[in-house]
C-alpha positions as CSV (number, residue, x, y, z in Angstrom):
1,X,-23.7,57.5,12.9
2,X,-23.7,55.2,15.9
3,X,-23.3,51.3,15.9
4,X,-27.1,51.0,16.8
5,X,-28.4,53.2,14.0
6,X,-26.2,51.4,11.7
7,X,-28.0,47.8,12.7
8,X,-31.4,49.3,12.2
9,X,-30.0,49.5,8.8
10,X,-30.5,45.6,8.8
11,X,-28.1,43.1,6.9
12,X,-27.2,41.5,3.4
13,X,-27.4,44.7,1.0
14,X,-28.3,47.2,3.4
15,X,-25.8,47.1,5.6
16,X,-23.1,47.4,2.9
17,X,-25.0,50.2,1.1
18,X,-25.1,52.0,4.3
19,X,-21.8,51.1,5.2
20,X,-20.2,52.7,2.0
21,X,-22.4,55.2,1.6
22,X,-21.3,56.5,5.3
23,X,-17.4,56.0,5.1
24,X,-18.4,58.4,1.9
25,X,-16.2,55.5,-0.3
26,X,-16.9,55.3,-4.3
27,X,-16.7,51.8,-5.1
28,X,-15.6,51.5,-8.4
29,X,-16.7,48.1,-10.3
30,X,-15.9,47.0,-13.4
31,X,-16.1,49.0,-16.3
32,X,-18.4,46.3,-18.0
33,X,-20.8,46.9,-15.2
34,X,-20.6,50.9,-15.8
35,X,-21.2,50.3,-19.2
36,X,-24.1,47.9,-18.8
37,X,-25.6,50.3,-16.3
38,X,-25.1,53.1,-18.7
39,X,-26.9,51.3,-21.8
40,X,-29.9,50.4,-19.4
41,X,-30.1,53.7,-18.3
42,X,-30.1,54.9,-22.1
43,X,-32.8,53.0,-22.8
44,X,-35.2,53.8,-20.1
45,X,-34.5,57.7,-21.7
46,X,-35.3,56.0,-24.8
47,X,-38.6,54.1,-24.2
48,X,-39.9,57.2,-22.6
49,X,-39.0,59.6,-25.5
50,X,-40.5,57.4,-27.8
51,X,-43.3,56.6,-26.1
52,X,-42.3,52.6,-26.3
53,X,-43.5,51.3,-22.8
54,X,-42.8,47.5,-24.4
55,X,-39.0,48.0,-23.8
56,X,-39.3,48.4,-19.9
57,X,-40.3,44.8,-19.5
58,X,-36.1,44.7,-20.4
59,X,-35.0,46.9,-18.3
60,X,-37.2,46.9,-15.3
61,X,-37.9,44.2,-12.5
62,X,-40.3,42.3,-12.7
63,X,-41.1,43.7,-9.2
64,X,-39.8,46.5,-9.5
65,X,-41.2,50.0,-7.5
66,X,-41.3,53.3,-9.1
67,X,-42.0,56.5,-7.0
68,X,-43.2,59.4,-9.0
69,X,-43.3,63.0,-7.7
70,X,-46.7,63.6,-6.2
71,X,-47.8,60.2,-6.9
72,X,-48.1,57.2,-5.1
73,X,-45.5,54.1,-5.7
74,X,-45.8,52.2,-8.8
75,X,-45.5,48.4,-8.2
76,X,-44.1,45.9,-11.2
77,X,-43.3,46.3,-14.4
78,X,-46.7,45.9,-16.3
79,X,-48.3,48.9,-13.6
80,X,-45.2,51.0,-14.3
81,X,-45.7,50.3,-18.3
82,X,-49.5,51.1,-17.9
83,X,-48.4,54.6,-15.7
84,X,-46.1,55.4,-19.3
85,X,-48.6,54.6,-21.3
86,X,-51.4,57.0,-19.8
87,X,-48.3,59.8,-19.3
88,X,-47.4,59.9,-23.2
89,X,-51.0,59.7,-24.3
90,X,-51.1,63.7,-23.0
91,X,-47.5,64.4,-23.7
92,X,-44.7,64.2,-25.8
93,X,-41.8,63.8,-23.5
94,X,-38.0,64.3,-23.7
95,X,-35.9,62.8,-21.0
96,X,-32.4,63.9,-20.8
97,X,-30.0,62.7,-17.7
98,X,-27.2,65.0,-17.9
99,X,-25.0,63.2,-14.8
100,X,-25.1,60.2,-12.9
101,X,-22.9,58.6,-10.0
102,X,-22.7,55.1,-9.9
103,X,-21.4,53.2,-6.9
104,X,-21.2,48.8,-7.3
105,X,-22.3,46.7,-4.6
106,X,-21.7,43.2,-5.7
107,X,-25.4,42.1,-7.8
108,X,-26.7,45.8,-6.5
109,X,-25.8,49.2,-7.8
110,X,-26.7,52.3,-7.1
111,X,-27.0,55.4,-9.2
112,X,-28.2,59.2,-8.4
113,X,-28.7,60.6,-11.0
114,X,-29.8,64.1,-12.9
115,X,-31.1,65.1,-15.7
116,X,-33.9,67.2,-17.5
117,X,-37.4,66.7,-19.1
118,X,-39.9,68.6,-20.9
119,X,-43.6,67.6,-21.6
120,X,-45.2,68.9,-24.1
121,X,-49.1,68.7,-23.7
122,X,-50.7,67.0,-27.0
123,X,-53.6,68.9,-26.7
124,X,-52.1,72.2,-26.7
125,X,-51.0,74.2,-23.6
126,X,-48.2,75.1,-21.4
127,X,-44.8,72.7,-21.7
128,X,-43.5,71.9,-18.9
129,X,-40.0,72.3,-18.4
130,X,-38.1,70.4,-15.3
131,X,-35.1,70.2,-14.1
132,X,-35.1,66.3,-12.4
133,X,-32.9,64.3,-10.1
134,X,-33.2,60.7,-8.6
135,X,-31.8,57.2,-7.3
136,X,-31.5,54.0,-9.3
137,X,-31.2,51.1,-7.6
138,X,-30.1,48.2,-9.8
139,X,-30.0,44.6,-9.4
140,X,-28.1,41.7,-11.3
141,X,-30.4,39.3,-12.6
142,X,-30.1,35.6,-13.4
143,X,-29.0,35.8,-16.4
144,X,-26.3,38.6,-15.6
145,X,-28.2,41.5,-16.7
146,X,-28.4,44.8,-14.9
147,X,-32.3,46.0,-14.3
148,X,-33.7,48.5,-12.4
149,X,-35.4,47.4,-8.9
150,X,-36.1,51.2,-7.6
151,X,-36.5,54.4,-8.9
152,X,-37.5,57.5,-6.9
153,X,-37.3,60.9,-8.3
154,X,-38.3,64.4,-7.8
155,X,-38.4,68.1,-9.4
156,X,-36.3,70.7,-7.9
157,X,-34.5,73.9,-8.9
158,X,-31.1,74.0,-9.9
159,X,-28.9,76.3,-7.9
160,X,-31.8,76.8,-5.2
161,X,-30.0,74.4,-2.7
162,X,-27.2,76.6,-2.6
């Protein structure tokens, strides 16, 4: 990438995002952070399995952005509760990430992640079965917690990119 593609990334947090993420380095943080990261990302799993759209209001932005596959963006918290809310009334879901990569920018962290999830229509029908993958994008609030600002996912199938 050349210096003038590199500014079009802009400053503050883009610039160093783009900046590691092109000199391919893995910036380790601290292992509280990991840890943090890890419970929040636990619990977004949970709400969704348990069809408990409350708990997003902890671990979501109050601004935060959501892009589903197919769908347009989903902007704050309360919309992206609502968008749960109207998914789970026709399915049962289970949400399983089965990797993640985390890399710590100072307040901002970014994960790519994978996972799995099958919906199970609740008035009969075909599951659905998927195989899923995406990017987290974290931010440090306030108060020192970790909550998610973006999230972006898609389908695909495993072993097709190969």
């Amino acid at each position: 990438m050349n210096k003038k593609m590199m500014v079009v990334l802009g400053s503050g947090v883009g610039l160093s995002l783009g900046a590691a993420l092109l000199a391919g380095e893995a910036l380790a943080g601290p292992q509280e952070d990991l840890a943090a990261i890890d419970a929040v990302r636990a619990m977004e799993a949970a709400s969704i399995n348990e069809g408990d759209s409350a708990v997003l209001a902890k671990i979501y932005a109050a601004d935060a952005e959501s892009v589903p596959p197919g769908e347009p963006a989903v902007q704050g918290v309360d919309a992206l509760a609502a968008w749960l809310d109207a998914m789970i009334a026709d399915y049962e879901v289970n949400l399983e990430y089965t990797a993640s990569d985390v890399k710590l920018l100072g307040d901002w962290a970014v994960e790519q992640y994978a996972g799995s999830v099958v919906m199970t229509p609740r008035a009969g029908g075909d599951v659905v079965a998927e195989a899923v993958r995406g990017v987290h994008v974290y931010q440090r609030d306030a108060d020192g917690n970790w909550k998610i600002a973006h999230d972006i996912w898609n389908y695909y199938v495993p072993g097709a990119e190969e």
